[in-house]
N, C-alpha and C positions, 0 to 999 in steps of 0.2 A: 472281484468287480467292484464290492460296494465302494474298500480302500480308494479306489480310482476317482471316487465318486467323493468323496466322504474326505480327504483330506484337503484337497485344492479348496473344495467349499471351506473347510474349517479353515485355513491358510487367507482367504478372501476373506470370511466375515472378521476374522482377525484383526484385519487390516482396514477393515471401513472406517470412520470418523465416527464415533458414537460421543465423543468428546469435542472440545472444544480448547484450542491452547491461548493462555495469556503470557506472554512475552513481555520483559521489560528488560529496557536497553538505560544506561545512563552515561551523561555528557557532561563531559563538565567544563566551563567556557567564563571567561573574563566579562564577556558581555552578557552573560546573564546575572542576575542580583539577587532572586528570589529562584526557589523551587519552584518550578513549570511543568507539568506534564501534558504530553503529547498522545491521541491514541490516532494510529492507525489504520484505516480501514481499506483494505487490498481487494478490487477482481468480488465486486458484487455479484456483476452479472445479472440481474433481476432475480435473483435465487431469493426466498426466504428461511430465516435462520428462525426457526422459533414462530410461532402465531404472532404475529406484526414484528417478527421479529426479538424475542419475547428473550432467547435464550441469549441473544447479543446484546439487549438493552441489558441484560441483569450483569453480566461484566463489565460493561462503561459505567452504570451506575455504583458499582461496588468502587471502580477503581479512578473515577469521579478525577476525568481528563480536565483540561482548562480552554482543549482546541482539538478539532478532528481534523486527521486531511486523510484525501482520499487522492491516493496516484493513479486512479483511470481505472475503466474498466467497474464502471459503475453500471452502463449498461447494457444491453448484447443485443444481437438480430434475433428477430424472432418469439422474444421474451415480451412479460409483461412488463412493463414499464411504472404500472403502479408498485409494484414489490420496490421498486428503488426509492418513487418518490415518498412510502410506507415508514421507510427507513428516516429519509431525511427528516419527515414529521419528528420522528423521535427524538432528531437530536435538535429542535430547535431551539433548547435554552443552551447550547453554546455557541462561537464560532464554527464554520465549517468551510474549507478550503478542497477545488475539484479541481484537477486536469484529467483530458480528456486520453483515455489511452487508445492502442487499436482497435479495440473493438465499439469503443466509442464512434470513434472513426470513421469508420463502415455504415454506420445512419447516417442517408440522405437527409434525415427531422433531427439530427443533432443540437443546428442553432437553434429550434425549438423547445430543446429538451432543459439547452444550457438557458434560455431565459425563462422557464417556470421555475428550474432549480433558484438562480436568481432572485427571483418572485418569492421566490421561500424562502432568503435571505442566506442562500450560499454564496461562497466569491468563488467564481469558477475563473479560474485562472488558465490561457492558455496563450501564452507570448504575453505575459504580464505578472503584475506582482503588484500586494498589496504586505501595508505598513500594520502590523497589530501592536497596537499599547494594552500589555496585559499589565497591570500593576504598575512594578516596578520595570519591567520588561518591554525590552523594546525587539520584536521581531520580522523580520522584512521575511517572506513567502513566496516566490516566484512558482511558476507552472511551465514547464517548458513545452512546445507541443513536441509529441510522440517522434520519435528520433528515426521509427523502421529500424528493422535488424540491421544497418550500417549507417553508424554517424556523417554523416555527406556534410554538415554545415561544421562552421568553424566553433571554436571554443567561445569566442566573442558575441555570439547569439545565445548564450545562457548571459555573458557575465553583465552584456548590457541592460539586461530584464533588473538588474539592482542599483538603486539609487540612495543608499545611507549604507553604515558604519553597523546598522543595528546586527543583530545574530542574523545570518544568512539560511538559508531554507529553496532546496529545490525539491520542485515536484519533477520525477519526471520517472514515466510508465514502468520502462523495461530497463531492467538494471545491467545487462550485459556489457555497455558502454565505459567501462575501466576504466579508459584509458583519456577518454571524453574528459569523466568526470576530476580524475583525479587533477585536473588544470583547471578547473571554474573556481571562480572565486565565491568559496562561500562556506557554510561551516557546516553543513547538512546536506545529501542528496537522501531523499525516501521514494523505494521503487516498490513496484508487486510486480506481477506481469506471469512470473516463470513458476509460481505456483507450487514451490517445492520440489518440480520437478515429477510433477503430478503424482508418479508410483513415485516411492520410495525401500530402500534395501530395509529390509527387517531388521529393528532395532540399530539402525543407524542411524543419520542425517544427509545422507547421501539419496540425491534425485538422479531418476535415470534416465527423463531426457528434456533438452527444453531446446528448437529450432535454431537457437540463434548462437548456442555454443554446442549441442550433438551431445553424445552420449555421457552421463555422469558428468555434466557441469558443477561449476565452482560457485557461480554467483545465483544463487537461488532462494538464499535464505541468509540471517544472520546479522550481523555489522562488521565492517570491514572498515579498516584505514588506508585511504589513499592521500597520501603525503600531506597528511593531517588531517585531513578532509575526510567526513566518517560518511560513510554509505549504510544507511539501513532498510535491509529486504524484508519484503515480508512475503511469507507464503501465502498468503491472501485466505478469501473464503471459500469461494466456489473451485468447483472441478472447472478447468480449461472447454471442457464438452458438455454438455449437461448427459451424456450416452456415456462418459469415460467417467466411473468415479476415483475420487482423490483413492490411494492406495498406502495404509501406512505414513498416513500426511494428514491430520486431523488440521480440520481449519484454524486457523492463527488470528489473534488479535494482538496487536502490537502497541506498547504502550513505550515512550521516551521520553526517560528522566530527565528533565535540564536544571542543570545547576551551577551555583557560583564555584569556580576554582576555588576557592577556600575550602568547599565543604570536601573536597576528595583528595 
């Protein structure tokens, strides 16, 4: 009886998130001139990470980004809404870049939310795109708004969101869209959305389900190349349900190298 008892539990506690993973991806591109890093913040959710978020600030500060963006899903139904704006307090001594994901969505006080973030000096981008001069760097940002499990619009609704030459940058929520992105003109898509794939197979990297691809989906995590064009997922922070925890999928902070072709 107890075994009955007594391994599922050990196989679950296992598998909880007692960690915290840092991810770094790197680019390398003719239009960039200096080394740039990028972090990622996926699928908030109003969740807090740490006391003001304590255990997340000690990784961005170690790994000492130059610009945050955040591809949706910063806030949820139901949740407090101060845990998020907690967060952004934190990161005010840099740039910070929002689009709004599904579950953003779903608040009817959305454009409320997006102009106090605003007010805090975020650029929430959602069918728009803003110019950052970092140094020597010149990076264009777009936000595309949230696409729904099927791309319905044309490719030409991302590509007119960009207006220079500089490094390209899409935000846009849910990464399943392949086939979308691999056509937009630009040198970056960054998505969350699919969460790893909530559970995860033991000792794999394999997610086991995410709605919008079904069982053991492909695009859930990682960087991918679509006909040049790099796509990088992130398994975000929070569990999908605040009742469903992440399984063998410890939260992810995601950090991108950008660099001049020469250096690689």
């Amino acid at each position: 009886m107890w075994k009955t008892v007594i391994l599922p539990a050990a196989l679950l506690l296992g598998g909880l998130p007692y960690h915290y993973d840092t991810t770094v991806y790197t680019i390398a591109s003719d239009k960039i001139h200096k080394p740039m890093r990028l972090c990622v913040l996926a699928d908030v959710h109003c969740r807090p990470f740490g006391k003001h978020h304590s255990r997340l600030m000690r990784i961005i500060s170690r790994m000492r980004p130059d610009a945050v963006l955040i591809p949706g899903d910063l806030f949820d139904i139901g949740r407090d809404y101060e845990i998020s704006y907690d967060l952004i307090g934190q990161l005010r001594d840099m740039p910070v870049f929002f689009t709004p994901g599904n579950h953003d969505n779903y608040l009817d006080e959305l454009p409320q939310l997006c102009a106090r973030l605003e007010a805090m000096g975020v650029h929430v981008l959602d069918q728009s795109a803003y110019v950052l001069q970092e140094g020597e760097n010149t990076l264009e940002i777009a936000g595309l708004h949230d696409l729904g499990r099927r791309a319905r619009v044309p490719v030409s609704e991302a590509d007119r969101l960009f207006h220079t030459d500089a490094f390209r940058i899409l935000l846009s929520h849910r990464p399943c869209h392949v086939q979308f992105y691999g056509q937009c003109s630009c040198d970056l898509i960054v998505c969350g959305h699919a969460h790893g794939g909530q559970w995860r197979i033991p000792f794999t990297k394999q997610g086991i389900f995410v709605k919008e691809e079904g069982l053991f989906p492909r695009y859930t995590d990682g960087m991918h190349d679509l006909n040049g064009r790099k796509v990088v997922i992130s398994r975000g922070l929070a569990s999908g349900h605040p009742r469903v925890p992440r399984l063998y999928n410890p939260p992810e902070v995601v950090f991108i190298d950008l660099l001049p072709q020469k250096n690689i």
